[in-house]
N, C-alpha and C positions, 0 to 999 in steps of 0.2 A: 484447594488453592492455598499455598502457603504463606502467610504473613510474618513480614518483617518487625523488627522492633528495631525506633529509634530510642537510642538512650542519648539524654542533653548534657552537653558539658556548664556543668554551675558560671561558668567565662561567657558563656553562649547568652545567658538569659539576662537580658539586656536591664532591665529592672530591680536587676541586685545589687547593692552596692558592695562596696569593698568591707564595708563597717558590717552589714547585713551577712555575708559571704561566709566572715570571720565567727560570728554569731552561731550560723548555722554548725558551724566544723567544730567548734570549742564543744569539748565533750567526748566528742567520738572517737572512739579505740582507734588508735594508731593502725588495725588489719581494716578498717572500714574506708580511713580518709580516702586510695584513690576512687573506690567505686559513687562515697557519696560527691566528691570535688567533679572527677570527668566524665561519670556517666557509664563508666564501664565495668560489667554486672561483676561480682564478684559472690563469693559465701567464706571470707576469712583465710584462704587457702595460700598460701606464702611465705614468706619470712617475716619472724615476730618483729625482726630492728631494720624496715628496708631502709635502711640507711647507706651512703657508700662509706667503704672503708678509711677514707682521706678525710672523711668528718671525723670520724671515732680516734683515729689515730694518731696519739704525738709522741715524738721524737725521748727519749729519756733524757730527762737536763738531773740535777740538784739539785732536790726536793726543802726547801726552806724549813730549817730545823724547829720553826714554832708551827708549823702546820702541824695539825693532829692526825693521828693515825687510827685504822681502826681497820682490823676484817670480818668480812663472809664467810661461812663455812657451811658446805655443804654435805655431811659423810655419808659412808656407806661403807660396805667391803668391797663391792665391786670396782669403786671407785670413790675417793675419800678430793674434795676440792675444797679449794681457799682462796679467795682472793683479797689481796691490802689495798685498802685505799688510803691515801691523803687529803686532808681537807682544806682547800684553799679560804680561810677565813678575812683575807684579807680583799674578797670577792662577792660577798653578797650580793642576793639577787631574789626576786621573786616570781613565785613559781605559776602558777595559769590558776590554779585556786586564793593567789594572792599572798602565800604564806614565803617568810623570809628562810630563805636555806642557802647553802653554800656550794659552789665548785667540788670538782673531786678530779683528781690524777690516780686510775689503776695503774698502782707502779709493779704489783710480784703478783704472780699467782704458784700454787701449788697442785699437783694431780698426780694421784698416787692411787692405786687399786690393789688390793689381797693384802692389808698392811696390817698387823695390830695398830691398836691405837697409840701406843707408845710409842712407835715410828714416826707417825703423823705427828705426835706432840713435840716431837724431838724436833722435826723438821717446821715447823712454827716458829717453835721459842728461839731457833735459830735466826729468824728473822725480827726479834726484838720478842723479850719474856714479857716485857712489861705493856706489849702493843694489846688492848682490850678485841675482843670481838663479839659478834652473834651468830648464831646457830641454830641449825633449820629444829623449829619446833618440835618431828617427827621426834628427835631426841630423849624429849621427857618421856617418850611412851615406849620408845625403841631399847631393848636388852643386851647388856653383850655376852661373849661367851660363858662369863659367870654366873648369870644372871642381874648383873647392877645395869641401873638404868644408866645409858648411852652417854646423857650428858653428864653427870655424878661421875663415870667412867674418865671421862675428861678433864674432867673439873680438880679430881684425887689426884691428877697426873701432872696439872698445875700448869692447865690451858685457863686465861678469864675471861669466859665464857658464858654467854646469856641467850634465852631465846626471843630472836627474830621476831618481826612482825612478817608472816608467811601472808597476808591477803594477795592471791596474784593477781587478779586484774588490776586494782589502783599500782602494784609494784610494776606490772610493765607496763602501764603507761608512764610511771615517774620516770621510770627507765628507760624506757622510750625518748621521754621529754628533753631530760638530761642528756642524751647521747647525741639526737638530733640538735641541742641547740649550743652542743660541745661545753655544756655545762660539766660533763663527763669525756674525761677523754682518758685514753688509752695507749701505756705503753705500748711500742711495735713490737718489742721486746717479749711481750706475752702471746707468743704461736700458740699455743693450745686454747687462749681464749678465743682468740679470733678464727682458728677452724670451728670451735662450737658453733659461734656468733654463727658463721657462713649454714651449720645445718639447722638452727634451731627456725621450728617452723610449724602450722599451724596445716591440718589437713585438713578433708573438704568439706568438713563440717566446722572449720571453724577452731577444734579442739587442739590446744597444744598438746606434740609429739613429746610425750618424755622418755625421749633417750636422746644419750651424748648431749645432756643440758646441766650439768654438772655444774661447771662455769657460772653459766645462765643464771642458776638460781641463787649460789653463793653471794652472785653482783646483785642479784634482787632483793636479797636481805641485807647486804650492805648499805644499799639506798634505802630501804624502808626506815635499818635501825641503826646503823653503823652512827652515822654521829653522834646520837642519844649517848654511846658508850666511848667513844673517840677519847684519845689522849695524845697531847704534846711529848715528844721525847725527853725521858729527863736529860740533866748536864752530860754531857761526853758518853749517851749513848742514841743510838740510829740506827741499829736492828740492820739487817743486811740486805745493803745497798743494791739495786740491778746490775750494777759495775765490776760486781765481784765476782757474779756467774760465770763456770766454769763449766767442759763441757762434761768433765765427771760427777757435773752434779745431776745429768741426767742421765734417763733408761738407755737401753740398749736402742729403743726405739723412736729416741730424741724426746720424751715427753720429761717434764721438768720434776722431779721427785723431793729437790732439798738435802 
């Protein structure tokens, strides 16, 4: 004879309060909330940001010229990613551990595969030489064709460039954090982010899929380390605008190259 299982929605159990509720939920990984909030069994299987698109997403305005800049970067040869953000400092807030940090507008991103690095750097500094970034740690260990390490490679080429804080669980859930409480929001303007966003996902073990996370990870270092390194534009420079996008600065295949 076969038995049922009832699973309880946390709303159901009558003896919880909302202060209690809240208690319970603070902490747990963003792939956990719906199974432990309604009851319905799960093992991490989904998308890392279930977020909808109309929270993440705003509109491109004109980025306020003392907001600091800073990007992500993600390389590889397969595929070489960058993402800029801006930091709204005129927004403070604090974050679910308590700690005071700021807003962020993803205003550019970049995605480029099979490129020397010269290309990539080329197509960066074209967005502001003097805009700071961080960069996925692999870097220091990673070679390139010459044998110079990856980031030294970059660095000679006259990217300012430093390594990331790579821890991923506390990075998606800041990432998480930020994106659901639109502390993070999102040019519409950046299609290649937002197809990753739509694949990046967690199989049924729980384990983030890495592939087409390119994006993904670049934004995950930019919130762990990006402001630490952020800078103000100086006098009468603003690195290139989303306004100025043309459609020849993209592939054959619509993906955005710089």
């Amino acid at each position: 004879m076969s038995k049922s299982c009832v699973f309880l929605d946390m709303d159901d159990v009558a003896h919880l309060t909302d202060t209690e509720k809240k208690k319970i939920l603070a902490g747990i990984p963003p792939w956990q909330l719906q199974a432990r909030k309604s009851g319905i069994p799960g093992h991490g299987v989904g998308a890392i940001y279930p977020i909808p698109e109309s929270v993440m997403m705003i509109q491109p305005f004109d980025i306020p010229s003392h907001w600091p800049r800073s990007y992500g970067m993600d390389p590889g040869w397969n595929c070489t990613a960058v993402i800029w953000f801006a930091w709204d400092i005129d927004s403070p807030f604090l974050d679910a551990q308590g700690n005071r940090r700021f807003p962020a507008v993803v205003y550019d991103e970049y995605y480029r595969g099979q490129a020397d690095p010269a290309v990539h750097v080329a197509a960066i500094n074209r967005r502001g030489k003097w805009i700071p970034g961080v960069i996925d740690p692999a870097a220091q260990k990673a070679r390139g064709t010459d044998g110079e390490l990856l980031i030294d490679t970059y660095c000679n080429l006259g990217l300012k460039v430093s390594k990331a804080d790579n821890t991923v669980v506390t990075g998606l859930i800041q990432t998480w954090d930020m994106l659901s409480t639109q502390q993070l929001r999102v040019f519409s303007t950046l299609t290649n982010w937002f197809k990753e966003v739509r694949l990046y996902r967690r199989d049924e073990k729980g384990v983030v899929i890495k592939k087409n996370d390119h994006l993904m990870d670049a934004t995950r270092y930019n919130v762990m380390s990006g402001y630490e390194v952020a800078k103000a534009p100086p006098a009468n420079e603003g690195g290139l605008p989303w306004f100025h996008w043309t459609p020849e600065m993209a592939t054959t295949g619509g993906v955005w190259s710089g």
